[in-house]
DRENDO-1510 file (C-alpha; in Angstrom, 1 decimal, always signed):
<recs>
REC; n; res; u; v; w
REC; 1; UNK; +0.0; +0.0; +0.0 .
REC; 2; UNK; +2.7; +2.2; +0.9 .
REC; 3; UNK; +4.6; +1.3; -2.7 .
REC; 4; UNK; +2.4; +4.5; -4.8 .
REC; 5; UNK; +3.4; +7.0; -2.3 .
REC; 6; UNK; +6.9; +6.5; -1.5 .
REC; 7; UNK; +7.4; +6.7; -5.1 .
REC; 8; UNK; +5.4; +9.6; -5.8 .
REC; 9; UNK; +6.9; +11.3; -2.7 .
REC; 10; UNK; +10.7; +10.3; -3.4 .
REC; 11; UNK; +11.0; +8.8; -0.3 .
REC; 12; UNK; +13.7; +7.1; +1.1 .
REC; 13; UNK; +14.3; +3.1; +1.6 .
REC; 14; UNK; +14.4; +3.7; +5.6 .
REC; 15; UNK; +11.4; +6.0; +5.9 .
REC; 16; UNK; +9.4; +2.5; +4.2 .
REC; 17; UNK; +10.9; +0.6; +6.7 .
REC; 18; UNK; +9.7; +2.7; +9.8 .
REC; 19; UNK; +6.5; +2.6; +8.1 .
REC; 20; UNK; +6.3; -1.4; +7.9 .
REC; 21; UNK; +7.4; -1.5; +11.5 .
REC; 22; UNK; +5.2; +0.4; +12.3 .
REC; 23; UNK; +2.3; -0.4; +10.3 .
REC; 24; UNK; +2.8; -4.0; +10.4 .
REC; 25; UNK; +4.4; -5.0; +13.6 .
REC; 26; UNK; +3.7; -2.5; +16.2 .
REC; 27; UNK; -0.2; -2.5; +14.8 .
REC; 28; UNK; -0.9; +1.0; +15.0 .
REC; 29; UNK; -4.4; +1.8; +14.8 .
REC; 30; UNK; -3.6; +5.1; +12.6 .
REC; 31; UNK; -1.4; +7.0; +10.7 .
REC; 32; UNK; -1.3; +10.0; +12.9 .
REC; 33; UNK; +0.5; +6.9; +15.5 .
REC; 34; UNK; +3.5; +6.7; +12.9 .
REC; 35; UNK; +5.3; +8.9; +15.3 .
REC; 36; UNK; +9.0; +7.9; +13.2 .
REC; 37; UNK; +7.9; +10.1; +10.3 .
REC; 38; UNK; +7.1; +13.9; +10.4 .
REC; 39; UNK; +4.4; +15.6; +11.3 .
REC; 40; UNK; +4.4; +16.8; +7.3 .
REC; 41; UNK; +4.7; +13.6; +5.8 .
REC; 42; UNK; +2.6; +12.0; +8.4 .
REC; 43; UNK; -0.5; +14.7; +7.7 .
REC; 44; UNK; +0.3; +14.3; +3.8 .
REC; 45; UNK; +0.0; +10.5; +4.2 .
REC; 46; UNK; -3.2; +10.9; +6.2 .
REC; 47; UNK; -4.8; +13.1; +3.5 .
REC; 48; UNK; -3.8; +10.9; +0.7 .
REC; 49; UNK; -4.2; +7.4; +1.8 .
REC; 50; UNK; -7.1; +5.5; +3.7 .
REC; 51; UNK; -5.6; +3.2; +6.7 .
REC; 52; UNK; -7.7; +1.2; +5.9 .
REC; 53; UNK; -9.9; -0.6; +3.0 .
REC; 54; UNK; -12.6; -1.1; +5.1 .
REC; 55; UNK; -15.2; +0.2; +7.7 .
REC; 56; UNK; -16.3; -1.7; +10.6 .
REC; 57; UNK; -19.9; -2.2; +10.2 .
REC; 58; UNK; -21.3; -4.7; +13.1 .
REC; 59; UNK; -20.0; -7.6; +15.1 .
REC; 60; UNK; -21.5; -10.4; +16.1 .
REC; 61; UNK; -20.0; -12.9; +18.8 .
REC; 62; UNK; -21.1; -16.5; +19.6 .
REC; 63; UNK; -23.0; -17.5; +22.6 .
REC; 64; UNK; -19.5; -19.4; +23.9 .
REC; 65; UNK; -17.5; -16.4; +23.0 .
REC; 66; UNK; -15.1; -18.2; +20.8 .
REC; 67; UNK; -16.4; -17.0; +17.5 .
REC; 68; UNK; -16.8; -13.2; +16.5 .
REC; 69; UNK; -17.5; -12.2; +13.0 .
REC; 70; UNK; -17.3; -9.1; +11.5 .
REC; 71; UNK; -19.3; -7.4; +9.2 .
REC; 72; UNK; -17.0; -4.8; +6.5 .
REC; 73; UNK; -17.8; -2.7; +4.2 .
REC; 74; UNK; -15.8; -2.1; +1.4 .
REC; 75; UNK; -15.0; +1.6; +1.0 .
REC; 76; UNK; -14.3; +0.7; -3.0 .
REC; 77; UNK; -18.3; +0.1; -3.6 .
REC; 78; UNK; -20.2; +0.0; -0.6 .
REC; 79; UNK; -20.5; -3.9; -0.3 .
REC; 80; UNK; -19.9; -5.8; +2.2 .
REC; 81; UNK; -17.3; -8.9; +3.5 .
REC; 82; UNK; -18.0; -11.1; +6.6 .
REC; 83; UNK; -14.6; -12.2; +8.7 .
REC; 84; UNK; -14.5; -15.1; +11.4 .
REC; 85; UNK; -12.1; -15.3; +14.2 .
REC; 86; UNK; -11.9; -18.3; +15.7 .
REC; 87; UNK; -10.7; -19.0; +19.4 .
REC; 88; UNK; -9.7; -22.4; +20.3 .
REC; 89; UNK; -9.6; -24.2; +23.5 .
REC; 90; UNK; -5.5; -24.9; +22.8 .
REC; 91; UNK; -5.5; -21.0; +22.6 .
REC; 92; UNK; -4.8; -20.8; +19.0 .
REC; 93; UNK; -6.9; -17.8; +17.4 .
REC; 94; UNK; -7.2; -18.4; +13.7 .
REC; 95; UNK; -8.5; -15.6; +11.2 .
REC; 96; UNK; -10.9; -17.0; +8.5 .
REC; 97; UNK; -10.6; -14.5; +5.8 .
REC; 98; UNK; -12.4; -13.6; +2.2 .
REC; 99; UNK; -11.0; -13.1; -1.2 .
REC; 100; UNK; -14.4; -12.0; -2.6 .
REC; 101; UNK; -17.2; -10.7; -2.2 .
REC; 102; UNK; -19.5; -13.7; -1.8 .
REC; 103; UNK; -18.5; -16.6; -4.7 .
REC; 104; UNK; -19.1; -17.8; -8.3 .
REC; 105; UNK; -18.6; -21.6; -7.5 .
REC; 106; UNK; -22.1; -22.1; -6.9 .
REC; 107; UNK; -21.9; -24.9; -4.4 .
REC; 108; UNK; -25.1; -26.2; -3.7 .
REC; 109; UNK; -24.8; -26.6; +0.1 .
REC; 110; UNK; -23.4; -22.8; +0.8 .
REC; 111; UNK; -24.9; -19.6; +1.4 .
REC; 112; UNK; -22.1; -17.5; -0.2 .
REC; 113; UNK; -22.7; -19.6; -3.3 .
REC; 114; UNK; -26.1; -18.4; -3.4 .
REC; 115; UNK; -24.7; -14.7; -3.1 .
REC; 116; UNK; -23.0; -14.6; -6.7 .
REC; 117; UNK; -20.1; -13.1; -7.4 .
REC; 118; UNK; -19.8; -9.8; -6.6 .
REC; 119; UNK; -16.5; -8.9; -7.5 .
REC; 120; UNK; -12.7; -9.5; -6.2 .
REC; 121; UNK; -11.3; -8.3; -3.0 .
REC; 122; UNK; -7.8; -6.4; -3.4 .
REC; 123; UNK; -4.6; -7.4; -2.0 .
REC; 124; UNK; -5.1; -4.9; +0.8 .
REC; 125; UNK; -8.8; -5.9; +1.0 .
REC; 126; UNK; -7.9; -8.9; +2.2 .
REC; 127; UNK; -4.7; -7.7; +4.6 .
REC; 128; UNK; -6.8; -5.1; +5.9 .
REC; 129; UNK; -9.2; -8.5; +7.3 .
REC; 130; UNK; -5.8; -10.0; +9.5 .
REC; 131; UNK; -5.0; -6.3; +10.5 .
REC; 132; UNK; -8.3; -5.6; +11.7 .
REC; 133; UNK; -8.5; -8.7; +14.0 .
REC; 134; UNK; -4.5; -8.6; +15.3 .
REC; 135; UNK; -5.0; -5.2; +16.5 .
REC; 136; UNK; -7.6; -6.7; +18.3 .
REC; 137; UNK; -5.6; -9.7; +19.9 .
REC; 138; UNK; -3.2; -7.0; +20.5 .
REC; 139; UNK; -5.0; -5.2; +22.6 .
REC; 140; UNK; -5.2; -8.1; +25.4 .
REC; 141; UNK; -1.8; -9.3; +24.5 .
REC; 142; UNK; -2.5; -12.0; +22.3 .
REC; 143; UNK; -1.9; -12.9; +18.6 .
REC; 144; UNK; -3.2; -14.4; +15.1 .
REC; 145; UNK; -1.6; -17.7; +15.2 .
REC; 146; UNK; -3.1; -19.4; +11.9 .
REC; 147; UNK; -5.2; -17.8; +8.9 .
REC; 148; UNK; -7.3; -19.7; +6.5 .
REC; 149; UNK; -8.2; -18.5; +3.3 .
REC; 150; UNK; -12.0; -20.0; +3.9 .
REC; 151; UNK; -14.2; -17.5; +4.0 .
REC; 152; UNK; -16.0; -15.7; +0.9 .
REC; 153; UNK; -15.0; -16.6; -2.0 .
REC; 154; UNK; -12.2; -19.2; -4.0 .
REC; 155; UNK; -9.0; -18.3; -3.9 .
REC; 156; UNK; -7.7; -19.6; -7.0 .
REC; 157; UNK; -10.2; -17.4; -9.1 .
REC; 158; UNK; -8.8; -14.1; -7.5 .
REC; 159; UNK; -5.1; -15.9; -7.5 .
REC; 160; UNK; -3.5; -12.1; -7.8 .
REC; 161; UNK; -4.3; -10.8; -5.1 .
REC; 162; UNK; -4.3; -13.5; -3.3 .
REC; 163; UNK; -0.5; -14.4; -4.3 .
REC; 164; UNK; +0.5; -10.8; -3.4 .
REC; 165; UNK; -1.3; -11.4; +0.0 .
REC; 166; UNK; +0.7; -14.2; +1.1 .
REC; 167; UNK; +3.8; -12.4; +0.2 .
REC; 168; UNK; +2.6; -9.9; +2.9 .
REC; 169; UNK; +1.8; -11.9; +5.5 .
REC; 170; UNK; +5.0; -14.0; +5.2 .
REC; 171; UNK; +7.6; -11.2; +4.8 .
REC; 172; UNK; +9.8; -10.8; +7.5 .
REC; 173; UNK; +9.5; -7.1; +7.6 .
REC; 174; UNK; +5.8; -7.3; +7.6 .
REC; 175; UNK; +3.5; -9.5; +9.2 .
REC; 176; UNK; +6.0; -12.4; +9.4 .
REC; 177; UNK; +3.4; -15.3; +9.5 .
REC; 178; UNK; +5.3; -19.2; +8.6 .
REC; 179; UNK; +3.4; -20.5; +5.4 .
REC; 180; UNK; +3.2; -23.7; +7.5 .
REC; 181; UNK; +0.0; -21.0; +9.6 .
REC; 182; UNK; -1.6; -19.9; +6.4 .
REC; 183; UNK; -4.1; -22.8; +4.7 .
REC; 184; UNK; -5.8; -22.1; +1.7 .
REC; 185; UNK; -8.6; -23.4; +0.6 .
REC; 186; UNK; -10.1; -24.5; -3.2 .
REC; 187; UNK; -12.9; -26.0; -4.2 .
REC; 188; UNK; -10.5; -27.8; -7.3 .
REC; 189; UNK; -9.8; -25.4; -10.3 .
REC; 190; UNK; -6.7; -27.4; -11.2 .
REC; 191; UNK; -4.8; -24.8; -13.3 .
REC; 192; UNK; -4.5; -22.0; -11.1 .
REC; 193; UNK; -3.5; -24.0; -8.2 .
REC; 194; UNK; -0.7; -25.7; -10.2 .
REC; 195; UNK; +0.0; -22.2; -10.6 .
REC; 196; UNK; +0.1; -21.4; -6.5 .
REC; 197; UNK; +2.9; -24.3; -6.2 .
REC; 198; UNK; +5.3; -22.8; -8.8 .
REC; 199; UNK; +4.9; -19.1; -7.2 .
REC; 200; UNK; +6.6; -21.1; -4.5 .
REC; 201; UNK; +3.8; -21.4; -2.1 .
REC; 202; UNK; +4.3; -24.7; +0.3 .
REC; 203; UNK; +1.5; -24.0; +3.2 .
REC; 204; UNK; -1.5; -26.0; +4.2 .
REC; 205; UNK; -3.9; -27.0; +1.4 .
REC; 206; UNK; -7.8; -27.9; +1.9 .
REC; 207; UNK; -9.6; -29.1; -0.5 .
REC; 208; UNK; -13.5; -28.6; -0.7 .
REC; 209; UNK; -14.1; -32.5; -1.3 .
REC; 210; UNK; -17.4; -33.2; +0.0 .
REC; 211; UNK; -18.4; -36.0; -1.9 .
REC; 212; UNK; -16.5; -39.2; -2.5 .
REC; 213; UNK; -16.8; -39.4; -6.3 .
REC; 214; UNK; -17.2; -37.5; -9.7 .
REC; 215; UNK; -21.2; -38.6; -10.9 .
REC; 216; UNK; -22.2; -37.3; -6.7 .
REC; 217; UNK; -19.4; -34.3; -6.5 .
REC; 218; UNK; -20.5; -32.8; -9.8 .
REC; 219; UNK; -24.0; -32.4; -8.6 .
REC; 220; UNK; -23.4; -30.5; -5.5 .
REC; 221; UNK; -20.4; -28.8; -7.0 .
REC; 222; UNK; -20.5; -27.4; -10.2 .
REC; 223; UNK; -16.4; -26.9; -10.8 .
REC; 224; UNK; -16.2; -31.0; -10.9 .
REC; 225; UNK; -17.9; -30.8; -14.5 .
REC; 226; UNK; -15.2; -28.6; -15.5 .
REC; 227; UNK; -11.9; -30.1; -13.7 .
REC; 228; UNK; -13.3; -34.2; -12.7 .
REC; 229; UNK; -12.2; -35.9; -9.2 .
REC; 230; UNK; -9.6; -37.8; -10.7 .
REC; 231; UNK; -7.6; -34.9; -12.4 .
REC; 232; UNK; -8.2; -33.2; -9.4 .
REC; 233; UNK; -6.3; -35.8; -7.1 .
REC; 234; UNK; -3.7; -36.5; -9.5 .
REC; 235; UNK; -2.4; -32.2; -9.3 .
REC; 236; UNK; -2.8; -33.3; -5.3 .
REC; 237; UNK; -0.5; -36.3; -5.4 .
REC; 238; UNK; +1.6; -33.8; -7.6 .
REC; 239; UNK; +1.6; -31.4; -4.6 .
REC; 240; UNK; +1.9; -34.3; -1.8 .
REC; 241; UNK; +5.7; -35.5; -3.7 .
REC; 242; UNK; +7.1; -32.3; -3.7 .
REC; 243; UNK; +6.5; -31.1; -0.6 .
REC; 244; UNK; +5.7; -34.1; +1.9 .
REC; 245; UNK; +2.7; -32.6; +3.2 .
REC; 246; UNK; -0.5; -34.0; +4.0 .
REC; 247; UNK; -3.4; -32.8; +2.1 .
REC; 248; UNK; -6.6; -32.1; +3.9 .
REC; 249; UNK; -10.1; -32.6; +2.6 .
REC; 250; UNK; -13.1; -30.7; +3.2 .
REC; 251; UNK; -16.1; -33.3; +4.0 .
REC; 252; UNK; -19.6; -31.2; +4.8 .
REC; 253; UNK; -22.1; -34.8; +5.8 .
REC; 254; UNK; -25.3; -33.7; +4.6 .
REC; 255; UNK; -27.9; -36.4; +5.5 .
REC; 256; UNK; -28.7; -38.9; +2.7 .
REC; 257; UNK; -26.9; -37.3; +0.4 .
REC; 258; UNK; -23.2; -38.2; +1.2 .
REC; 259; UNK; -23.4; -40.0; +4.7 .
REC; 260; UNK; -24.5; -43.4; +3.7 .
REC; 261; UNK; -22.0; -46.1; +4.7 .
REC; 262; UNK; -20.7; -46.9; +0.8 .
REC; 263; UNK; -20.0; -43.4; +0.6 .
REC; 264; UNK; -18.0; -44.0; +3.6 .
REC; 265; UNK; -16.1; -47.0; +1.7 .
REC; 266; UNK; -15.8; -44.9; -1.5 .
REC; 267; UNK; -13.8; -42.6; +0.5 .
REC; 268; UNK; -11.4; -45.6; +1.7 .
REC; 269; UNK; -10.4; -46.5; -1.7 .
REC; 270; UNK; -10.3; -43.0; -2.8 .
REC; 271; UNK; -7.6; -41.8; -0.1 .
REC; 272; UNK; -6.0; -45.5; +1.6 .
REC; 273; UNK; -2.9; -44.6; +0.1 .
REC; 274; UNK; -2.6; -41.2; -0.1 .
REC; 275; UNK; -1.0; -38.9; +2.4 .
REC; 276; UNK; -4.4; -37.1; +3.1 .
REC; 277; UNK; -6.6; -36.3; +6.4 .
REC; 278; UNK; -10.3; -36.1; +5.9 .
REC; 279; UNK; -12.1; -33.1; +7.6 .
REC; 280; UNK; -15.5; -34.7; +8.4 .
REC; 281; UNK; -17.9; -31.6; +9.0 .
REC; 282; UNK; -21.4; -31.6; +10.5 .
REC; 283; UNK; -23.4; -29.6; +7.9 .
REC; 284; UNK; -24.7; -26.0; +9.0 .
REC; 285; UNK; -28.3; -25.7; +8.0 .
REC; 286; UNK; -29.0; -22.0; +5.4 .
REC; 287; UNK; -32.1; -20.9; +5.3 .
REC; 288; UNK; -31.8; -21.5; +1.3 .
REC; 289; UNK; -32.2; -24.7; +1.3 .
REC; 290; UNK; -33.7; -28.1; +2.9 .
REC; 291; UNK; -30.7; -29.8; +3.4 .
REC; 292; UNK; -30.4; -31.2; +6.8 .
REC; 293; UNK; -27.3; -32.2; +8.9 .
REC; 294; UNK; -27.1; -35.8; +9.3 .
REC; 295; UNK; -28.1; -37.6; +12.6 .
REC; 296; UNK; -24.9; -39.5; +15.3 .
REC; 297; UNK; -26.1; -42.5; +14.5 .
REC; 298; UNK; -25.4; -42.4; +10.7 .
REC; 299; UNK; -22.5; -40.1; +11.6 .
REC; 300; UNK; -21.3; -42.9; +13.8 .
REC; 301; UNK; -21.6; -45.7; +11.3 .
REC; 302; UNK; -19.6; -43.8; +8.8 .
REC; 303; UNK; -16.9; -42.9; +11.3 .
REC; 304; UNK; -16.7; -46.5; +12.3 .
REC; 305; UNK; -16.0; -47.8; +9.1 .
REC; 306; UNK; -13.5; -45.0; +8.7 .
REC; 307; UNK; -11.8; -46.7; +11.8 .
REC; 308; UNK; -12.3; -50.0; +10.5 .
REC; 309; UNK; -9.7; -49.2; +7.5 .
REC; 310; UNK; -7.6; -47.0; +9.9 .
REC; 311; UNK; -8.1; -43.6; +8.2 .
REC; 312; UNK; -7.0; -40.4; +9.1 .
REC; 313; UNK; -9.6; -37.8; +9.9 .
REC; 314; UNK; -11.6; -35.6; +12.6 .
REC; 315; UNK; -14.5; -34.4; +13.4 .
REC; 316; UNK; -14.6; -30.8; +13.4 .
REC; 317; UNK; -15.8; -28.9; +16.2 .
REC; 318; UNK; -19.0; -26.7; +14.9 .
REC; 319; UNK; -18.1; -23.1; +15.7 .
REC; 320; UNK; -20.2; -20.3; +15.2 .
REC; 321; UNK; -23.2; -21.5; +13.7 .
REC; 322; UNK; -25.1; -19.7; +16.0 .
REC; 323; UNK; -24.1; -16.9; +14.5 .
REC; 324; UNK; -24.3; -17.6; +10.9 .
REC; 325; UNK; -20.6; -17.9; +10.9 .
REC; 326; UNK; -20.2; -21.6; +10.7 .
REC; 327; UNK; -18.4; -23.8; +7.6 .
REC; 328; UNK; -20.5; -22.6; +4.7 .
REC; 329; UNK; -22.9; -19.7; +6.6 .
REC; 330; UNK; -21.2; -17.0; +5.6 .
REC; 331; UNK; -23.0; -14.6; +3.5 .
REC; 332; UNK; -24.3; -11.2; +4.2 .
REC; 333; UNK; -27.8; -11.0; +3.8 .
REC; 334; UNK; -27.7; -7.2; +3.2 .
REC; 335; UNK; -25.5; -7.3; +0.2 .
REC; 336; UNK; -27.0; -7.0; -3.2 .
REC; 337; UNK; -27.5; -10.5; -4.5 .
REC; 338; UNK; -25.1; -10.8; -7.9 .
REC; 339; UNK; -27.0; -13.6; -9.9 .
REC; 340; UNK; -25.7; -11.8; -13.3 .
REC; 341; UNK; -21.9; -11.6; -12.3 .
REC; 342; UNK; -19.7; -14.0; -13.9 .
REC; 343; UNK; -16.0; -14.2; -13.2 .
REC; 344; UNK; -13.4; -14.6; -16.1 .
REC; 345; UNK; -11.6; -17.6; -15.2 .
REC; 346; UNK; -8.2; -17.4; -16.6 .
REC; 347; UNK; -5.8; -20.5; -17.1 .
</recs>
């Protein structure tokens, strides 16, 4: 952000440093704090750049306290983001962040899907989200420990910003985050993720699975008719040799529609010998459609089999949803819905 005007104001390499430390590090909550630089250039800064991307709207936070989502609104248009913090019990605080304003996928089960796409978040769009909520922890002493790029939106369809995101977070000078803390998350467009692996990224990867093969997964997510299971876990297997790392996929159980027991075996032979963990998630109901999570006894008998074949997964622990800020929930119901929008994918 700072790039435009230190060039425009011929400013030196060490005034841009105060500013990252400053900015970045000590978390300043404005640029009248950047106490290092003039009162001149401080005032001309103030006048010609926002602090921020976006305004605080409204908060929301969960009955147990350990989820808060924001509401922002983008000062580019007027529409709005949602942002989910996350505070676990082993005192990790993890950031789940947007890369659009709601999403083009179309997934069947998700309320963001049914938003449409309403347009790509910037590279400081989405900063501005892990700012926001560090200055927060930093105001009790605490800290972001993980960020997931789960919120609105896919991240391989904005894959510019996003790039140019990561970069931020992980450089020394700025936010200093280990890629190892950062997880991003696609629903399977093959291309641009190839793409992410040769800009060099090597972080946590989640894939949006949620059904345990092609004929089922195409019917719940439209990308599968464009890039099919198989090609899918083949770019996966790609990414699993190169780095070592486990792969982890996204498993919403929606009740008699993926949670049967042969589903359960179909997702044994897909992943018995791969190095994978398999994110079983109890589905959050959407007032959009009739879908229904599925009951413990059916969740039981497809766990059981999973520990019959000795497979690696969890249960994840539902957070949020009654706040609408649970796995798939997020979507702001004041936002203009964006049915026409259609996002250029580019390969």
């Amino acid at each position: 952000m700072i790039t435009k005007f230190a060039t425009d104001n011929g400013l030196a390499n060490y005034r841009i440093e105060q500013f990252n430390k400053q900015y970045y590090q000590n978390l300043i909550g404005s640029f009248s704090e950047l106490t290092t630089w003039p009162k001149t250039l401080r005032e001309k800064l103030i006048a010609e750049v926002d602090f921020s991307s976006l305004e605080f709207e409204k908060e929301v936070i969960s009955a147990k306290g350990n989820t808060h989502k924001v509401l922002f609104k983008r000062k580019l248009d007027g529409q709005r983001i949602e942002t989910v913090l996350m505070r676990h019990k082993d005192n990790r605080n993890t950031v789940c962040i947007s890369c659009m304003v709601g999403c083009p996928v179309g997934c069947v089960f998700c309320a963001t899907g049914k938003m449409g796409f309403g347009g790509n978040l910037t590279t400081k769009e989405i900063i501005d989200q892990v700012l926001y909520f560090q200055r927060l922890l930093n105001k009790s002493a605490q800290k972001l420990t993980n960020i997931v790029f789960m919120g609105m939106g896919e991240p391989m369809l904005n894959l510019v910003n996003v790039k140019e995101a990561i970069s931020i977070l992980t450089a020394e000078n700025k936010l200093g985050f280990s890629q190892r803390r950062i997880t991003i998350s696609t629903s399977g467009y093959i291309p641009q993720f190839n793409q992410l692996v040769e800009s060099g990224f090597r972080g946590r990867v989640a894939i949006s699975l949620h059904a345990p093969n092609q004929e089922l997964r195409a019917k719940l997510m439209p990308v599968a008719k464009i890039y099919p299971l198989d090609k899918l876990l083949a770019a996966l297997d790609d990414y699993t040799l190169l780095t070592n790392k486990r792969v982890s996929y996204e498993y919403v159980l929606i009740k008699g529609v993926n949670d049967l027991d042969i589903h359960a075996l179909q997702l044994v032979e897909l992943f018995a010998n791969r190095l994978a963990h398999i994110n079983l998630i109890p589905y959050n109901p959407i007032k959009e459609e009739s879908f229904v999570r599925t009951t413990k006894t059916q969740m039981d008998s497809f766990t059981g089999i999973l520990d019959d074949y000795n497979m690696n997964y969890t249960i994840r622990v539902t957070m949020g949803d009654d706040v609408n800020a649970a796995c798939g929930q997020l979507a702001d119901r004041e936002n203009t819905k964006h049915k026409d929008n259609k996002i250029k994918i580019t390969i």
